[in-house]
VOSE-491096 format. One line per field, with one value per residue (C-alpha): y, x, z; residue number from 0; residue in one letter. Coordinates in Angstrom, 1 decimal, decimal comma, always signed. Each point is the difference from the previous one (the first is absolute). Example, Ala and Ser with C-alpha at 12.3 -4.5 7.8 and 13.67 -1.06 7.14 Angstrom:
VOSE-491096
yy <- c(-4,5 | +3,4)
xx <- c(+12,3 | +1,4)
zz <- c(+7,8 | -0,7)
seq <- c(0 | 1)
type <- c(a | s)
This chain:
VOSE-491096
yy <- c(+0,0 | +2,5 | +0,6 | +0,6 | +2,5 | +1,8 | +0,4 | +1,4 | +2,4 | +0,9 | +1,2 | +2,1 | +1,8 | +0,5 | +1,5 | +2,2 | +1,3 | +0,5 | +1,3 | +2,9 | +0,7 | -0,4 | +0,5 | +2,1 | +1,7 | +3,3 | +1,7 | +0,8 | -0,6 | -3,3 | +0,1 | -2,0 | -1,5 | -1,0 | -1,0 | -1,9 | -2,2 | -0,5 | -1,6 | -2,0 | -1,3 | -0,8 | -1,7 | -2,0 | -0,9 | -1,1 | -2,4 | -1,2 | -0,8 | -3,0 | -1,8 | -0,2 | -1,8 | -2,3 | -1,1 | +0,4 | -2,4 | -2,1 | -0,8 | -0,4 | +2,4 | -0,7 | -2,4 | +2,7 | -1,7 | +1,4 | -0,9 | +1,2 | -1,4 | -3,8 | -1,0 | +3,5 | +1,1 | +2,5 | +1,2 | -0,2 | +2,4 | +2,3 | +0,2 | +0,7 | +2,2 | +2,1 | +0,1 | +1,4 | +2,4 | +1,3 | -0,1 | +1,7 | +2,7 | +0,5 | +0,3 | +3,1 | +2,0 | +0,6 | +1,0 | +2,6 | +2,0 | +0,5 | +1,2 | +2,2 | +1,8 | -0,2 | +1,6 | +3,2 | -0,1 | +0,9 | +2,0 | -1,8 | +1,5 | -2,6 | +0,1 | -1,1 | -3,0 | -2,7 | +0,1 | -0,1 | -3,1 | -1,9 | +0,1 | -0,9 | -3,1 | -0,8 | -0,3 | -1,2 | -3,4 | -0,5 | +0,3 | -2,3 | -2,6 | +0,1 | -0,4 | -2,5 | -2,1 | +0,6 | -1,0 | -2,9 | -1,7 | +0,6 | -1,6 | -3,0 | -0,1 | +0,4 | -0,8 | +1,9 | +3,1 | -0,6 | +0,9 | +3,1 | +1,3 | -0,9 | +1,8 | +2,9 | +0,6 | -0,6 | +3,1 | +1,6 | -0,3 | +0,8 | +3,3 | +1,2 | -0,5 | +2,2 | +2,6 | +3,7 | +1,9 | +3,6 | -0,2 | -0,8 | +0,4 | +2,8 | -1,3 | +3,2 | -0,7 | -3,6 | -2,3 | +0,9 | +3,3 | +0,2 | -2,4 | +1,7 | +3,1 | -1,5 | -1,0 | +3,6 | +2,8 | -0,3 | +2,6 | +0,4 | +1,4 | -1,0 | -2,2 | -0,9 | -3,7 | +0,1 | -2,3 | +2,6 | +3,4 | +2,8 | +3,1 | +2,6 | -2,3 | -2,6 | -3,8 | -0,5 | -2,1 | +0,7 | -0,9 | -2,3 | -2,6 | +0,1 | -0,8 | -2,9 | -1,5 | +0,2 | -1,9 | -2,5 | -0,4 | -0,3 | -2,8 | -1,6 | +0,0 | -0,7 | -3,1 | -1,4 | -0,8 | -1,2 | -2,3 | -2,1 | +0,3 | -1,2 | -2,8 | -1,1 | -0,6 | -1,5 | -1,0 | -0,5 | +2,4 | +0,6 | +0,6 | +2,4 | +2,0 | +0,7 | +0,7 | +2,5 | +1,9 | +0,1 | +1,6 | +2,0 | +1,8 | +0,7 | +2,1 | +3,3 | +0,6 | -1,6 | +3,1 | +2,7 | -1,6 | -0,4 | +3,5 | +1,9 | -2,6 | -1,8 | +1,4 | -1,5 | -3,8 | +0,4 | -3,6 | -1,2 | +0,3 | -1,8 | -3,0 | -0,2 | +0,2 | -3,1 | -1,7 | +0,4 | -1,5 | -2,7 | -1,2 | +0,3 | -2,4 | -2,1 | +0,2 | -0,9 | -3,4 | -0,8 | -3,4 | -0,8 | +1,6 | -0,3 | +2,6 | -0,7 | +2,6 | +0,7 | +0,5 | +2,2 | +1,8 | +0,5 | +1,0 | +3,0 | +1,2 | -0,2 | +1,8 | +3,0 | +0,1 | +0,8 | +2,4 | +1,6 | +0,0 | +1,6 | +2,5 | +0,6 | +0,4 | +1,6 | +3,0 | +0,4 | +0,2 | +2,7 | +1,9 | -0,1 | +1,1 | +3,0 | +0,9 | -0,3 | +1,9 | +2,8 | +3,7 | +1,1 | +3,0 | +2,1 | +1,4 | -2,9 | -0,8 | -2,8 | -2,9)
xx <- c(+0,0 | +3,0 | -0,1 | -3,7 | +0,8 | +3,0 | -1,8 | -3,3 | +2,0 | +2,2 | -3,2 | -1,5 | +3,5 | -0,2 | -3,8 | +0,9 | +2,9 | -1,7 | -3,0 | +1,8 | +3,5 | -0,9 | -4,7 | -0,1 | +2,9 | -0,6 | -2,1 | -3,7 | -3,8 | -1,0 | -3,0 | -3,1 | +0,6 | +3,6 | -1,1 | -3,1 | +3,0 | +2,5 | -2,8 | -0,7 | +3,2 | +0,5 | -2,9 | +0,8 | +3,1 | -1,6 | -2,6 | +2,4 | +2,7 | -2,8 | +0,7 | +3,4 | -0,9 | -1,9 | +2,4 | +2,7 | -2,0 | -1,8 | +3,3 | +2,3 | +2,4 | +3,2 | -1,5 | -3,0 | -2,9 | -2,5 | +1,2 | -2,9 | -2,5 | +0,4 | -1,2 | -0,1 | +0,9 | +0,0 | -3,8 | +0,5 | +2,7 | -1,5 | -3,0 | +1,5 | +2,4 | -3,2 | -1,9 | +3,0 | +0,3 | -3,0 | -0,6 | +3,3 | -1,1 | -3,2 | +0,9 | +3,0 | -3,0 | -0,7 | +3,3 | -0,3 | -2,3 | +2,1 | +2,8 | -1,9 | -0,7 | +3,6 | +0,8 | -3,1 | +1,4 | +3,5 | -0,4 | +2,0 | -0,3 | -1,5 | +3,3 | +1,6 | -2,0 | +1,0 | +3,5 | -1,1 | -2,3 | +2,9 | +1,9 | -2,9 | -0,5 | +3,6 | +0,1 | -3,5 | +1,6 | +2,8 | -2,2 | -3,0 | +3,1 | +1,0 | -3,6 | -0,9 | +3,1 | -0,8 | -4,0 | +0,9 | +2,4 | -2,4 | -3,0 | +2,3 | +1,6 | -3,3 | -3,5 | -1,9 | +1,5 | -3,1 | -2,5 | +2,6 | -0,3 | -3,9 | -1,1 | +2,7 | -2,1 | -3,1 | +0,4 | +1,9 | -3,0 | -2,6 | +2,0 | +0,4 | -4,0 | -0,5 | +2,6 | -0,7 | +1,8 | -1,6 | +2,8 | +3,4 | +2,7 | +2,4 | +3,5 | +1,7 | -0,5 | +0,7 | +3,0 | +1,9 | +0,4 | +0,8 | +2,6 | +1,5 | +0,3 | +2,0 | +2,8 | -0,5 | -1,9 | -3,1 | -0,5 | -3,5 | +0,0 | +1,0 | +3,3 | +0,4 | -0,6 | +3,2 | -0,4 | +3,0 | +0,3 | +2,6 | -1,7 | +2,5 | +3,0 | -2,0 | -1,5 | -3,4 | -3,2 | -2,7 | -3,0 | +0,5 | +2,0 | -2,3 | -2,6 | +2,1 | +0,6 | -3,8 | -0,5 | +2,0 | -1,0 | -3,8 | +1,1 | +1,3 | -3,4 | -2,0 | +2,6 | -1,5 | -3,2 | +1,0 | +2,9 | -2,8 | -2,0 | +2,2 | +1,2 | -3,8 | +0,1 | +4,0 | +2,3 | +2,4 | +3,4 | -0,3 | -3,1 | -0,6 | +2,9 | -0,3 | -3,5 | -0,1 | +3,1 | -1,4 | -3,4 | +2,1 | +1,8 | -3,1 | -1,2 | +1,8 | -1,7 | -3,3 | +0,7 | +0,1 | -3,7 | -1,6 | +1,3 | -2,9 | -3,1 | +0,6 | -3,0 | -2,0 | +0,9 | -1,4 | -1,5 | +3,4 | +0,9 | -3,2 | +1,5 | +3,3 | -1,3 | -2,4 | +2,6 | +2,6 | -2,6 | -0,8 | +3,5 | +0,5 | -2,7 | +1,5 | +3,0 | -0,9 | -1,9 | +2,8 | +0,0 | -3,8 | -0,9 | +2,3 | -0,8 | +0,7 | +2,8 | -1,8 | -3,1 | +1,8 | +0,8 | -3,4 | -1,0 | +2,6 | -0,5 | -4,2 | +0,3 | +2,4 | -1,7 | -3,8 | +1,9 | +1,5 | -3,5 | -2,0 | +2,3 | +0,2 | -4,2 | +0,0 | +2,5 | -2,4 | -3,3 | +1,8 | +1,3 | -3,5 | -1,6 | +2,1 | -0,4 | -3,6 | -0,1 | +2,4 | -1,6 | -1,2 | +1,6 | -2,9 | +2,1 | +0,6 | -2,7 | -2,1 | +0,3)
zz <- c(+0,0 | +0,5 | -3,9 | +0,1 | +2,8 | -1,5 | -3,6 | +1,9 | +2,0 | -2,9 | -1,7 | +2,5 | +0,5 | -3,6 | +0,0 | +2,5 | -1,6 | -3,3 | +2,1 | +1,9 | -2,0 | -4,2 | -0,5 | +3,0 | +0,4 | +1,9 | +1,9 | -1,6 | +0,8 | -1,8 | -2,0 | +0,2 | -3,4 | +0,7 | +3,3 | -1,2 | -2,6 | +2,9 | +1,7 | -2,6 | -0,8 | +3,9 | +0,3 | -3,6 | +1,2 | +3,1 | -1,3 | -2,6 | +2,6 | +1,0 | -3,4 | +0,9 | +3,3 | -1,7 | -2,2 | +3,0 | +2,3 | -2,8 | -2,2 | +3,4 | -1,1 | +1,9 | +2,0 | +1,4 | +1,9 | +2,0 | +4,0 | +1,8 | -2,8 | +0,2 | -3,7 | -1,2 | -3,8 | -2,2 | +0,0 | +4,0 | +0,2 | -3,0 | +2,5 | +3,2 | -1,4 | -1,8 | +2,9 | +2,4 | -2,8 | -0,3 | +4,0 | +0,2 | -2,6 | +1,9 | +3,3 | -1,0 | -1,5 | +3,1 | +0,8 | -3,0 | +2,3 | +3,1 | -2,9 | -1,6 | +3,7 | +0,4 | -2,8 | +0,9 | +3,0 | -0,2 | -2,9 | -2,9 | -3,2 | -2,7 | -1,9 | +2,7 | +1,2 | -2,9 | +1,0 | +3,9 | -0,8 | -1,5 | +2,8 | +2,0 | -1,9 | -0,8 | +4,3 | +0,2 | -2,2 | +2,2 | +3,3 | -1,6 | -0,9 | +3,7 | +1,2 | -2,1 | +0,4 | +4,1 | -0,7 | -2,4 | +2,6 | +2,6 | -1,2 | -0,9 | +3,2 | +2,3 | -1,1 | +2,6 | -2,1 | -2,1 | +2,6 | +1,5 | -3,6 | -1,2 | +3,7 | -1,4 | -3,2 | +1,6 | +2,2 | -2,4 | -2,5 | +2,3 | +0,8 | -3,3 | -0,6 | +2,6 | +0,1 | -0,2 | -3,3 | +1,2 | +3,2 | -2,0 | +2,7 | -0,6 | -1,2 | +0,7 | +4,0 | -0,7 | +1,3 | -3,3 | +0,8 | +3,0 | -0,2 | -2,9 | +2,0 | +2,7 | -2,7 | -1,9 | -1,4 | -2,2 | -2,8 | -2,1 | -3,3 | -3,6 | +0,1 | -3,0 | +1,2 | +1,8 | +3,3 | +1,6 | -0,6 | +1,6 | +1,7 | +1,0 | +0,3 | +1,9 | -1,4 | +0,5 | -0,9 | -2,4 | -0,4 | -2,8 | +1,8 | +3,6 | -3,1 | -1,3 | +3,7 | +0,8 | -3,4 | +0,9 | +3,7 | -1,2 | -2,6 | +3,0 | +1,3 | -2,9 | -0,4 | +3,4 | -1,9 | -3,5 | +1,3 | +1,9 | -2,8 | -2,3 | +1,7 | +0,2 | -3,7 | -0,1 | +2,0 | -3,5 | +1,1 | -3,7 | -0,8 | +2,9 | -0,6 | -4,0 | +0,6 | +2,5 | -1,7 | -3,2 | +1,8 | +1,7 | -2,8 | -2,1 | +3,0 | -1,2 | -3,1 | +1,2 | +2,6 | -2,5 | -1,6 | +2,8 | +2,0 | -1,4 | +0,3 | +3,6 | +2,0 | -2,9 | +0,8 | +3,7 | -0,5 | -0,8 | +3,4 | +1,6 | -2,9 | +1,5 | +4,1 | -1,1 | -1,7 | +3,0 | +1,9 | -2,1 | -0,4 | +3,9 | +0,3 | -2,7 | +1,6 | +3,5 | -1,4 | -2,1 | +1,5 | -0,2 | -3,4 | -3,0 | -3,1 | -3,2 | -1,6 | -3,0 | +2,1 | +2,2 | -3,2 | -1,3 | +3,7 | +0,2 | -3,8 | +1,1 | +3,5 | -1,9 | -3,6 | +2,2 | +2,4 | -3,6 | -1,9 | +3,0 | +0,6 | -3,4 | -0,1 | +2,8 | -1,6 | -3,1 | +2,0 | +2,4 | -3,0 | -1,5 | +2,7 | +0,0 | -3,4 | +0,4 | +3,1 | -1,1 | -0,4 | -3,4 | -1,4 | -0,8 | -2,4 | -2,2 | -2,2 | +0,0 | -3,1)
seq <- c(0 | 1 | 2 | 3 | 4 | 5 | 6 | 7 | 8 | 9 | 10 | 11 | 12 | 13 | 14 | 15 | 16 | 17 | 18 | 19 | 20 | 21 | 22 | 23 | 24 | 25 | 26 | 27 | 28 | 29 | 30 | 31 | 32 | 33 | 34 | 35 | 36 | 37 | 38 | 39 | 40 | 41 | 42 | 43 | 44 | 45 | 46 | 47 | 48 | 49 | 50 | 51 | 52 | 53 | 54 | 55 | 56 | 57 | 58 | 59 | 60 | 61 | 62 | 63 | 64 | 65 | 66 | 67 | 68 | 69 | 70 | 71 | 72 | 73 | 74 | 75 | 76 | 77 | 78 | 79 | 80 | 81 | 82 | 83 | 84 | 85 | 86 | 87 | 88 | 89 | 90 | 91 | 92 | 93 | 94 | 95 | 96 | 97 | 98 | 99 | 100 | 101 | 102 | 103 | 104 | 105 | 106 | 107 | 108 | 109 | 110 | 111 | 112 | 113 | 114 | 115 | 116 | 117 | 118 | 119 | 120 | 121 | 122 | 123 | 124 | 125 | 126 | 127 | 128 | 129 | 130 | 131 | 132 | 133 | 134 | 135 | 136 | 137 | 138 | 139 | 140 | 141 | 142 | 143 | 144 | 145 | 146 | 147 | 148 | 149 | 150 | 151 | 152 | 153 | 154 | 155 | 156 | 157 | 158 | 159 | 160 | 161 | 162 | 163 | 164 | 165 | 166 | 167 | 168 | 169 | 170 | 171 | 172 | 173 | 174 | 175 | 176 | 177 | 178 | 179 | 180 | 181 | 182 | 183 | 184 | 185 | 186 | 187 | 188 | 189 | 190 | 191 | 192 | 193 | 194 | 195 | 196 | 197 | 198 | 199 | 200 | 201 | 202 | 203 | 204 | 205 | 206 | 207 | 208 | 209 | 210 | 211 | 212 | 213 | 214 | 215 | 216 | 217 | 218 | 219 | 220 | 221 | 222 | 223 | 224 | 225 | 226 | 227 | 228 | 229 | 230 | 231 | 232 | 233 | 234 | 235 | 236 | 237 | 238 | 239 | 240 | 241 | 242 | 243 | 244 | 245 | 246 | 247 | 248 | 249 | 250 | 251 | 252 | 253 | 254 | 255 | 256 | 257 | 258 | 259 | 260 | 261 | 262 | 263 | 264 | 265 | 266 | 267 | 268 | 269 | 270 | 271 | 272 | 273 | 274 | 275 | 276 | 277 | 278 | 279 | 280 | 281 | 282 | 283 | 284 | 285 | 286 | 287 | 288 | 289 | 290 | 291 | 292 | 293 | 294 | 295 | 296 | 297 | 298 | 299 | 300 | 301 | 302 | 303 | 304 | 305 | 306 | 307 | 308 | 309 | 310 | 311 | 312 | 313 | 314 | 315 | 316 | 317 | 318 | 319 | 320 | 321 | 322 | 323 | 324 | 325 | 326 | 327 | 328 | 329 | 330 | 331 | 332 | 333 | 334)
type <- c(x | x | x | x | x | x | x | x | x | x | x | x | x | x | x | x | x | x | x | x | x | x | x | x | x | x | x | x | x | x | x | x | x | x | x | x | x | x | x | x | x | x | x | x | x | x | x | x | x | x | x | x | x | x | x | x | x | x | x | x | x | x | x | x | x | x | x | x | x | x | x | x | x | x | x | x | x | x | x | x | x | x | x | x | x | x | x | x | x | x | x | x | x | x | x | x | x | x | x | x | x | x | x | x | x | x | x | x | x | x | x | x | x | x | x | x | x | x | x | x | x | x | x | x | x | x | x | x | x | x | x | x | x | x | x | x | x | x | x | x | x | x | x | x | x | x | x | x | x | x | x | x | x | x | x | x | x | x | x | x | x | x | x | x | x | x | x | x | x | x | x | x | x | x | x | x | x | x | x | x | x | x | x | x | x | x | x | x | x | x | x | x | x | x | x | x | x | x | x | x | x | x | x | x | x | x | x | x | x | x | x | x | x | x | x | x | x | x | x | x | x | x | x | x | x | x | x | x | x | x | x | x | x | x | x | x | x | x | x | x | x | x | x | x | x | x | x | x | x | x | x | x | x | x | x | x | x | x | x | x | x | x | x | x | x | x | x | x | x | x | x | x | x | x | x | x | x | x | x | x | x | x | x | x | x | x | x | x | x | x | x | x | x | x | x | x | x | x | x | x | x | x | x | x | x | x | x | x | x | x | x | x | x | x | x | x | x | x | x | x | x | x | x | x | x | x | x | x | x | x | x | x | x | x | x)
């Protein structure tokens, strides 16, 4: 397997690179369109990436068999690795939000944010690696991690459905801040992106890197869900790994399409908290109930496509209802 590891590896250093240093070179305000292909070809690449598991696991290139899967082939692995995908891609929606109040929080300018979200996913990879690694040996290890982690998401879900978005905390009194203070001085204002900046003679923070930390330390967070999520749907090292990175690095650009339409998937939220839920429960009877992986599948791709759809409804009957509610110009004349 260390050749499948070095290649896959190999190819994300080489995405990134291409990514940040050659097609987006620079500091400048994507567009929707360009933003709308990036996603595109992420998410391409992403799906794709699944026939080459199958043909990985199903072919038993360089001797790869499924360890955790007893039986298991190609279609298996296609599956799991699918639905950790797709799970994976759900869940950091979510984590879109609490970026994009970041982001109005401290004040970044748009053209800066690209460059800040790559670094926040470039460390966002190597935490989820270290996480998952940590979950993965866990879970092999000790079986009762199954009902530490299904209780987990259980709560976890229950406390999304019900949490309150009109009372976001304020980031600029938070933990981040203060610590940064005690190492050095904070400066507001346009930095150019710069992380450092000197102010008569002296080093000091901006906002753009307290931004960056808080990024990271909520992906932290967010990673306390997904990782138990994943590992619901595989406990392949492989599979987890490549799918969760390749969600991962589509999440920039689906960023940038999403920025300016996220109060309009408010049912997408309600989606995720029951999924949580669900797979908590699914989790903590792993040893009663067994699921089938491509049910699974067609389970997380239902929950998320009718959390899409009604908040997609929903955003068309509230705009109509505006429209129609709007005041007439008296001056405009009637057809």
């Amino acid at each position: 397997m260390i050749w499948f590891w070095t290649g896959f590896f190999a190819l994300v250093a080489l995405l990134l690179f291409l990514d940040l240093f050659v097609l987006n070179k620079g500091a400048k305000e994507p567009t929707i369109k360009s933003a709308i292909g990036w996603t595109a070809g992420w998410v391409t690449l992403g799906l794709s990436f699944s026939g080459f598991v199958y043909l990985m696991y199903e072919q038993g290139w360089l001797g790869a068999t499924l360890v955790h899967t007893p039986g298991g082939g190609g279609s298996d692995a296609a599956v799991m690795y699918l639905s950790a995908y797709l799970l994976e891609l759900a869940l950091s929606v979510d984590n879109l939000f609490v970026i994009a109040l970041l982001f109005k929080q401290f004040r970044v300018p748009r053209r800066y944010q690209h460059r800040v979200l790559f670094w926040g996913i470039l460390g966002a990879v190597v935490f989820r690696l270290i996480m998952l690694g940590g979950g993965a040996y866990l879970a092999h290890r000790f079986d009762w991690i199954f009902y530490v982690f299904g209780a987990y998401l259980v709560f976890q879900g229950g406390k999304l459905l019900f949490h309150d978005d009109d009372n976001p905390p304020d980031f600029e009194k938070g933990l981040v801040v203060r610590t940064l203070r005690k190492f050095g001085r904070i400066v507001d204002g346009d930095s150019n992106g710069k992380v450092r900046v000197i102010i008569d003679g002296k080093r000091a923070w901006t906002t753009v890197f307290v931004c960056l930390i808080s990024i990271e330390l909520a992906d932290v967070v967010f990673a306390l869900d997904s990782i138990p999520a994943v590992l619901s749907v595989s406990q392949e090292t492989f599979v987890m790994v490549t799918s969760n990175i390749f969600a991962i690095l589509g999440l920039r650009s689906l960023y940038f399409v999403l920025a300016g339409a996220m109060e309009e998937f408010k049912y997408l939220k309600i989606a995720l908290a029951i999924l949580l839920m669900l797979i908590g429960a699914k989790m903590f009877a792993h040893s009663w109930i067994h699921i089938n992986h491509l049910h699974s599948l067609a389970g997380i791709a239902g929950i998320l496509g009718i959390g899409v759809i009604a908040s997609v409804v929903s955003a068309r009957r509230e705009h109509a209802k505006q429209q129609n509610e709007a005041p007439v110009d008296p001056a405009q004349p009637e057809n």
